[in-house]
N, C-alpha and C positions, 0 to 999 in steps of 0.2 A: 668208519675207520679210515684214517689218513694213511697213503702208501705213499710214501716220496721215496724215487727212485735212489740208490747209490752212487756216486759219479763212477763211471768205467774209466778204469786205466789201462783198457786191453791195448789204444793205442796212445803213445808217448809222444809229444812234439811241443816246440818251441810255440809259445803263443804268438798267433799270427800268420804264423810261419804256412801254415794250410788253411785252409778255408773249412772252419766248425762244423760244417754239415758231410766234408767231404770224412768227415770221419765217421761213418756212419755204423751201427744207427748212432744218432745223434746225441748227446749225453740231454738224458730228459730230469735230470732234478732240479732244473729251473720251473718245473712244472709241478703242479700240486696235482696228487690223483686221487679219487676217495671212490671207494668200493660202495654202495649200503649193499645190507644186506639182502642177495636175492637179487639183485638189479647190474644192469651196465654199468661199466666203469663210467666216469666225467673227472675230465679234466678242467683248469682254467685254459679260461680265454684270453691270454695276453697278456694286459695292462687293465681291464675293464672289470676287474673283481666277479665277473658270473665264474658257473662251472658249467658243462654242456656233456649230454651223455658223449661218449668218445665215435658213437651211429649216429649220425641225423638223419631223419625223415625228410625225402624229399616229396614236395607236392606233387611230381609226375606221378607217383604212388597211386594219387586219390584221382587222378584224369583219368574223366568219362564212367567212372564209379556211379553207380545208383547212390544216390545219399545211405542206405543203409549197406551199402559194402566200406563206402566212406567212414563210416563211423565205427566199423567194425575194424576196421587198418587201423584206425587213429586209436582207438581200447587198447587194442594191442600192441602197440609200440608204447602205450603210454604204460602200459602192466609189467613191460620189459625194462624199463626205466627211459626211457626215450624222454629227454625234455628240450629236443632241438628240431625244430621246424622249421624248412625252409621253401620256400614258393614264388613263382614270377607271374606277373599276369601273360608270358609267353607261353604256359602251359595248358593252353586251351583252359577246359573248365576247372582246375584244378583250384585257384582262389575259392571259387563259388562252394566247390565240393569241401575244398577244407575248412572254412571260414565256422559253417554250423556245425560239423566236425568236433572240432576243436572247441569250442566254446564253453563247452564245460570244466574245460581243465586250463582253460587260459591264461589265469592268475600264476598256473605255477611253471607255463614251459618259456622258452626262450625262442619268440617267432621271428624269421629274418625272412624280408620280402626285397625283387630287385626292379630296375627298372632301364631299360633298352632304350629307355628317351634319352637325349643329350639335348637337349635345351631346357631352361627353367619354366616355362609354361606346360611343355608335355610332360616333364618331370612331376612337376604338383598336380597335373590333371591325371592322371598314374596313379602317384599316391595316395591321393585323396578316394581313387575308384576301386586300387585294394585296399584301405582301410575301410569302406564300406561293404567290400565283397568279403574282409576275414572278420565280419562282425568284432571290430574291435577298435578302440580309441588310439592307440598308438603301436608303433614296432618296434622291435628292441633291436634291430638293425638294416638300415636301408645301405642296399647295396646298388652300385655300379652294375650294369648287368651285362657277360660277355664284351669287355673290354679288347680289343682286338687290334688296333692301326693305333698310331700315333695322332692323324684324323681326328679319333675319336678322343683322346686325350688332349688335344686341343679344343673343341668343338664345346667339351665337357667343365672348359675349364676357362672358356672366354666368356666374357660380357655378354650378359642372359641364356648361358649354359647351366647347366641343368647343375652344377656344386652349386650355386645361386640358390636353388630350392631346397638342397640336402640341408644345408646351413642353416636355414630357417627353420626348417620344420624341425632340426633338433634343438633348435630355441623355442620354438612351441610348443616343444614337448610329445613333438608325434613320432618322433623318433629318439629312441636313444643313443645309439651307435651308427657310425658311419661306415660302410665298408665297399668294396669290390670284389666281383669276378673278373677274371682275366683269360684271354685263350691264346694268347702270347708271352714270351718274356720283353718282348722290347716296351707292348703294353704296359703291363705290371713295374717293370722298374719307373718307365716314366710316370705312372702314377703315385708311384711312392717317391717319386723326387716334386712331385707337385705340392704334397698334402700327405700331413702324419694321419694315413687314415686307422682306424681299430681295430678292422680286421680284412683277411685276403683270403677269396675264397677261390683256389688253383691247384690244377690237375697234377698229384702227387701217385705216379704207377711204377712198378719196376720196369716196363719196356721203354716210357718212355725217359726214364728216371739215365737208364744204363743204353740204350742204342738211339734213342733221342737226343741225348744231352739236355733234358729240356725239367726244368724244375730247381737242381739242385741251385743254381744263382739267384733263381727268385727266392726260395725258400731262406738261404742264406742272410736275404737281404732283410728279410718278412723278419726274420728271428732277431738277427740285429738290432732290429728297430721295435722287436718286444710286440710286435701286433701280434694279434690271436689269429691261428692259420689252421683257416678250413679246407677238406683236402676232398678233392673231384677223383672219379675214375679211376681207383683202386681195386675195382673189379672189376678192369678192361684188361682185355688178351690182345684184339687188334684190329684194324678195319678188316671190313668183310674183303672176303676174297671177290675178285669181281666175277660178277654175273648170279652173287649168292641172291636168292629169291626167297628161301625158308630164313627169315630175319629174325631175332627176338621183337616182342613188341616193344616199344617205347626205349628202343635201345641202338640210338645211330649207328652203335662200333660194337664188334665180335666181344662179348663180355664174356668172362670167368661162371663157367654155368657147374661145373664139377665143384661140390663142398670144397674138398680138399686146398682145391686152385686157388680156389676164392677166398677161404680162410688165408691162405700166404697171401693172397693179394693185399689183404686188409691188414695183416702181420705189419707189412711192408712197410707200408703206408705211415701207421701208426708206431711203427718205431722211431718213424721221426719225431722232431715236434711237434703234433700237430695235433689240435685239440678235439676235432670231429672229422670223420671220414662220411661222406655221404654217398648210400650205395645207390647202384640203378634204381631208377623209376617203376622198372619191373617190378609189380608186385610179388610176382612169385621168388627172385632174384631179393629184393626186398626182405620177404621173411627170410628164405636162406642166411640172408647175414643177420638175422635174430638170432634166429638158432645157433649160427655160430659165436655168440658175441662171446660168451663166457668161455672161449678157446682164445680170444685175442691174447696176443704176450708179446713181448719184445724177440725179435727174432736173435736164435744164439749166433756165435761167430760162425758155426759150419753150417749155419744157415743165410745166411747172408753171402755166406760163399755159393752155395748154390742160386740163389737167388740171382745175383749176377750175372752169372752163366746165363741161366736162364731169361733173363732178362735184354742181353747183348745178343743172345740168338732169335728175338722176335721181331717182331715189324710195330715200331710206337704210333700212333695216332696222334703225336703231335715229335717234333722235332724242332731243334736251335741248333741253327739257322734255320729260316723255311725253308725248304728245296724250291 
């Protein structure tokens, strides 16, 4: 069943006049959403005709997993309707865990791998080592990984930089899509002034959304330009307090561990445009946003009012400008 949102006229303005996203949430019936039955919602992906459940599995999931706890994550998000995967070979063993994993149901999910090289030779020597590690012929999206200085957006994007190799392989057919991570905005924009890429995959939270200032410009610009926009750390609360020593595992910053929390955090998130939100690496954090998924909804307006609040009284993990 097809759900295409209604456009909101809760707020009225002159086109132009405000920045689309600052309206938030964001009127989503640019966006196709289809329910099946029993399963996660998916949305599209931008301009690139897929759909993706509106959760993506991320590979820190399956790191340091015995192959049968691997395969048992991978069942189960794939039972939940999960058909978005994504994995770097920075996650320790997680390529290797996910690769035989996966393989059973590969034909039907949507796998997106990234790559921390920025030259064309460590780029294709990368891709080639996880399209061998996720047992599989091609990716449906290679990504820029943690894009971060302008450095790296040059570096990426000069004579025998690592777009060199992206370009090729998706004339070879080894990739379909091209996309990025970003963990900056000055990143992010200059990468979308370089190259109409497919998709953007950057950290959309309420703290750092409202006491960061840090998301709504990129997101604005991602939408603009109709790319499919993948959304980080929507179940972040804040960096740890210093000297914290009881840490989550696989989890650098104070993450949303109360349901409740976590459901708003992914509310949040997903009232934007945005096609897939992908939760911690924590497995356990992990299922939590299973469980919650069939509670996702557009947050109402006295929701969004609280969220704010809440939001402008935290401490964000990333902020614009850098301090």
């Amino acid at each position: 069943m097809t759900v295409v949102m209604k456009r909101r006229n809760f707020i009225k303005t002159t086109a132009g006049a405000v920045p689309l996203l600052s309206l938030f949430p964001a009127d989503l019936a640019g966006m196709i959403r289809e329910t099946p039955p029993g399963k996660i919602e998916r949305r599209s992906l931008g301009k690139t005709g897929e759909k993706l459940s509106m959760l993506g599995f991320g590979g820190i999931v399956v790191m340091d997993a015995t192959p049968q706890q691997a395969s048992s994550r991978v069942s189960e998000a794939i039972d939940y309707g999960i058909n978005y995967f994504d994995v770097a070979p920075s996650y320790g063993d997680a390529e290797i865990k996910l690769g035989p994993a996966l393989q059973p149901y590969r034909k039907d999910v949507f796998l997106a791998c990234k790559t921390t090289e920025r030259s064309k030779d460590g780029a294709r020597k990368e891709l080639e080592q996880s399209l061998k590690r996720l047992k599989t012929d091609h990716l449906d999206l290679y990504q820029l990984h943690a894009v971060t200085t302008l450095d790296d957006v040059k570096q990426i994007f000069a004579p025998g930089g690592a777009m060199e190799t992206f370009l090729a392989a998706r004339n070879e057919g080894k990739v379909r899509f091209l996309g990025f991570s970003a963990h900056s905005v000055e990143a992010a924009n200059a990468l979308m002034d370089q190259y109409d890429f497919d998709t953007i995959l950057f950290p959309v939270n309420y703290t750092t959304w409202y006491a960061g200032n840090f998301g709504p410009q990129v997101l604005e610009r991602a939408h603009s330009k109709q790319m499919g926009i993948l959304a980080l750390k929507a179940m972040a609360k804040s960096p740890y307090p210093e000297g914290t020593t009881n840490k989550v595992p696989k989890c650098w910053y104070q993450p949303l561990t109360d349901p409740e929390e976590a459901l708003m955090g992914l509310r949040f998130t997903l009232s934007h445009p945005v096609t897939a939100a992908l939760p911690p690496g924590n497995e356990d954090l992990f299922k939590m946003a299973l469980e919650l998924s069939s509670r996702i909804k557009p947050l109402s307006a006295e929701e969004i009012k609280m969220m704010k609040e809440k939001g402008k009284a935290g401490t964000p993990i990333f902020q614009y400008p850098m301090a």
